[in-house]
C-alpha positions in Angstrom: 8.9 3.5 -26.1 12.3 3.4 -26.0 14.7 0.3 -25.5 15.5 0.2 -22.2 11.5 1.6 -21.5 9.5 -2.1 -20.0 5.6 -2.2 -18.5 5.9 -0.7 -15.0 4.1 -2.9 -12.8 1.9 -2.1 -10.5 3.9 -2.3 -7.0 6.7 -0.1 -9.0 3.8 2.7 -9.6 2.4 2.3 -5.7 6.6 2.5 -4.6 7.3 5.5 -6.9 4.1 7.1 -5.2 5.4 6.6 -1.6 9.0 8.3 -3.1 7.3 11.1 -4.5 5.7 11.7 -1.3 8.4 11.1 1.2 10.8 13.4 -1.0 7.9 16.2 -0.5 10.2 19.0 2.2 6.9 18.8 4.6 4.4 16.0 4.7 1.1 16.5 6.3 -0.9 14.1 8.0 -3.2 13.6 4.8 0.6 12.5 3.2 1.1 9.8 6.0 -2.5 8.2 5.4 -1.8 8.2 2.1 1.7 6.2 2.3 0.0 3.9 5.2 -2.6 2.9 2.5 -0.3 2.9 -0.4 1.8 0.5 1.8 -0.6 -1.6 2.6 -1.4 -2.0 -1.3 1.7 -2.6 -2.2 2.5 -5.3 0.7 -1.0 -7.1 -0.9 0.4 -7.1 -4.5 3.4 -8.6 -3.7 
């Protein structure tokens, strides 16, 4: 690991996910369910 390199915490994964996704040119609907649920995880882990 380098230096600057710390644990990524959960919420930081789920908030990367919903990035990765939104960034994506055309979402489906699958996509949307996916960020609803990843949402709601990350609002409960807070």
């Amino acid at each position: 690991m380098g230096k600057l390199e710390a644990p990524v915490s959960r919420q930081d994964e789920i908030k990367g996910e919903i990035i990765r996704i939104e960034l994506k040119t055309r979402m489906g609907a699958a996509d949307f369910a996916r960020v609803d649920r990843l949402r709601a995880e990350w609002r409960m882990a807070a």
